[in-house]
N, C-alpha and C positions, 0 to 999 in steps of 0.2 A: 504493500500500500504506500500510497505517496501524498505529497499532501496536495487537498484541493484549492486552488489560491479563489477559485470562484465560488466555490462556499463561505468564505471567509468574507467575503465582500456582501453577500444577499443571504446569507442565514437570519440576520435579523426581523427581514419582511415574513417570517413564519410566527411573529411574536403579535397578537393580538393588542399589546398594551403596549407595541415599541413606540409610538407617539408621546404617550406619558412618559415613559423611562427614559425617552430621548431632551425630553423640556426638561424634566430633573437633573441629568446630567450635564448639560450644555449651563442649564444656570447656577450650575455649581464652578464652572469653568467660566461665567462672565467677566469675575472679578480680573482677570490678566485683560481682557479688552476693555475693561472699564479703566484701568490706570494708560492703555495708552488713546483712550478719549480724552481724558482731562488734559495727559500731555499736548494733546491738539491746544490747547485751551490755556496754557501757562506762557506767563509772557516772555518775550525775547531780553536774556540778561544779558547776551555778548555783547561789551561795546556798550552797552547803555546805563546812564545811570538814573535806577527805579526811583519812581515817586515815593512816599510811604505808602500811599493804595495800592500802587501797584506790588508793592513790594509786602505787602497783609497777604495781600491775596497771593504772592506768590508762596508764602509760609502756609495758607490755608490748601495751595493744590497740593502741597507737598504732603502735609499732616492727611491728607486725604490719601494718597497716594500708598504710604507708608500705612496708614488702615487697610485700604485694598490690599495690599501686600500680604499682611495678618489674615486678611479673611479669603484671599487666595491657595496660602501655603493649608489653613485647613480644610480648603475646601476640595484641595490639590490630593488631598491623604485621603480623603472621601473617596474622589475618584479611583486613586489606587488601589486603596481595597476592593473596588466594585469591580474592576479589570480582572484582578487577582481571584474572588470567588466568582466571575463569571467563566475563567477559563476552567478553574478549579469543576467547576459542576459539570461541564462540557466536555473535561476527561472521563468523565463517571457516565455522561449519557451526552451523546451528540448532537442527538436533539430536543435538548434541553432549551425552553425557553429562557429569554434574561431574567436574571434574577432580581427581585423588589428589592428598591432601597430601605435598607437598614443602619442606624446607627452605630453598628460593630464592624462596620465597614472602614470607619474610623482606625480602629487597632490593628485592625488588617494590615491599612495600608502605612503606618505608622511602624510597626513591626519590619515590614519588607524593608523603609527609607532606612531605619537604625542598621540595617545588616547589610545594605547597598553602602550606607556612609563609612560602615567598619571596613571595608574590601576597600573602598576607594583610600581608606587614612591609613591602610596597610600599605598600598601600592605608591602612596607619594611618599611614608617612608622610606622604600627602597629608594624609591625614585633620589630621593635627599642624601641616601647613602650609595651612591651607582659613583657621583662625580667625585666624592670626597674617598672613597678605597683606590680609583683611579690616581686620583692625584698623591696619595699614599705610596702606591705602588710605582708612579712614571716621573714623578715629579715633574711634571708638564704641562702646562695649561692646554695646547693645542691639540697635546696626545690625548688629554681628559674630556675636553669637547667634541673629539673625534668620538671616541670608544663611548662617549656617555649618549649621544644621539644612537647612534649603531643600537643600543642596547631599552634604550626609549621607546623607537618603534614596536621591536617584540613585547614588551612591557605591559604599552598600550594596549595591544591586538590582546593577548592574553584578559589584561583588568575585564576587556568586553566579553570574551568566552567566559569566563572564570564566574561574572555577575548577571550572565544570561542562564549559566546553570544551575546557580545556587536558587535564583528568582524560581525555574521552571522547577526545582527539588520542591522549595515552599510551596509551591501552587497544589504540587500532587496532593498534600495533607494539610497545610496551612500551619505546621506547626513551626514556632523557630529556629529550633533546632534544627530542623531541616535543609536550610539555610548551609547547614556546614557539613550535611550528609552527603561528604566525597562519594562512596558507594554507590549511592543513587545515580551522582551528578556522573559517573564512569558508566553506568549502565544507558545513562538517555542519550550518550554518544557513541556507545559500543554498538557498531556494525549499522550505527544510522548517522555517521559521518556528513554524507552528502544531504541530507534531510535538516540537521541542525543547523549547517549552512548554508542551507538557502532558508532557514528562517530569519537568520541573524541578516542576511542581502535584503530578506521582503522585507523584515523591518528596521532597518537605517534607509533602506530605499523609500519608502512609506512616511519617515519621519522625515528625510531631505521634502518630500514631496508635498506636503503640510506643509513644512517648514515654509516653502519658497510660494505657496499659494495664500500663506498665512499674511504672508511682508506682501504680497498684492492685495490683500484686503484691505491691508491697513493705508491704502490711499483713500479710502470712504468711510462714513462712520457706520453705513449700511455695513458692508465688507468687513470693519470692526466684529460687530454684532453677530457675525457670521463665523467668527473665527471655533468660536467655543463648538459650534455643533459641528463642526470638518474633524475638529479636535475628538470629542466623544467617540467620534464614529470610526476614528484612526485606533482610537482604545482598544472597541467593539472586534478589529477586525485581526488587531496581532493577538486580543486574549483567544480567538476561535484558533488562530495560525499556531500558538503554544500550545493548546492542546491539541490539535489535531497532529502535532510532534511528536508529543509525547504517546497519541492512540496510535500513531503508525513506526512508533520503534518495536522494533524483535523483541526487546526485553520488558513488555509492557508491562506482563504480571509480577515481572522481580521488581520493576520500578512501580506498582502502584496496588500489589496488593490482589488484583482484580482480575477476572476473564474477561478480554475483550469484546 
């Protein structure tokens, strides 16, 4: 089995309530197009020097701004728990409708960031100790900047596998521990090599693609407005692509427990 990338895209139009779950989601993701509305709206400092009104007001978009911010980043942990037990349900049955928003979906995705931040604050350790054993060893600046990019790139490439497997371990059971279940994370790639990489291509391919459709929205406040539901729906379409990874590797029942 292989994965379906046109299921992933239209599985959602089987959900009788994806209207609803679509206006919850999307206005749980307003708050990032909300802070670059106001930006539209804050005055020009370069080169000028503010009235006091003007200059109120620009402390007021700011403090606005910085609130959006706050009610972004929680509303951001929302969304990732709902990713996370949407693909989570979707390993266990495929055709599973989307799941009702719940408020545990908070801890979910709150859970996932803390064990994403601990990989990435291990990896810019090394990263911090890559240039400084180089220079130890060469005493070189040139030779050290050499050898320390060289060893960057693999770094890199690794941090992104390393935190696509541990995410796709937590998704199977949600628990956190899971997170650091090497085992797991060795069997979702054992003899389904070519599968986990072309899921990691559809999604950085899918996130550039957002991404660059996103910065075209934001010539309009329509377009703004627009950004959060392209968003949700990019969510929608890599939690189905994660699991349908995980339902089409060899080792599904040692990785999840279950008969396919």
């Amino acid at each position: 089995m292989k994965i379906d990338i046109e299921r992933a895209f239209t599985y959602v139009k089987n959900d009788p309530q994806v209207v609803k779950k679509f206006v919850i989601g999307s206005c749980l993701g307003i708050f990032a197009a909300l802070i670059e509305v106001v930006k539209l709206f804050m005055p020009d400092t370069q080169g000028v020097k503010l009235t006091p009104e003007q200059t109120s007001v620009l402390y007021l978009m700011i403090s606005v701004v910085l609130v959006l911010m706050v009610l972004g980043l929680v509303c951001s942990l929302f969304l990732t728990g709902y990713f996370i037990k949407n693909a989570n349900i979707r390993i266990k049955n495929p055709d599973s409708l989307l799941p009702d928003w719940k408020a545990g979906y908070f801890v979910t995705g709150l859970k996932a960031t803390i064990a994403v931040l601990f990989y990435i604050i291990v990896a810019v350790i090394i990263a911090l100790g890559i240039p400084f054993l180089f220079n130890v060893l060469f005493h070189s600046r040139p030779v050290t900047a050499i050898f320390s990019i060289i060893l960057f790139i693999p770094l890199f490439l690794a941090l992104i596998v390393i935190i696509n497997l541990a995410s796709i371990s937590f998704v199977v059971d949600l628990k956190f521990e899971s997170f650091f279940n090497f085992s797991r994370m060795k069997l979702i790639y054992k003899e389904n090599i070519g599968q986990f990489f072309l899921y990691i291509v559809l999604t950085l391919g899918l996130s550039f693609l957002v991404s660059l459709a996103s910065g075209i929205l934001t010539l309009t406040v329509i377009g703004i407005i627009a950004i959060p539901v392209l968003n949700f729906y990019q969510f929608l379409v890599v939690s189905d692509l994660l699991a349908q990874l995980v339902r089409t590797a060899p080792h599904f029942k040692e990785i999840t427990g279950q008969e396919v």
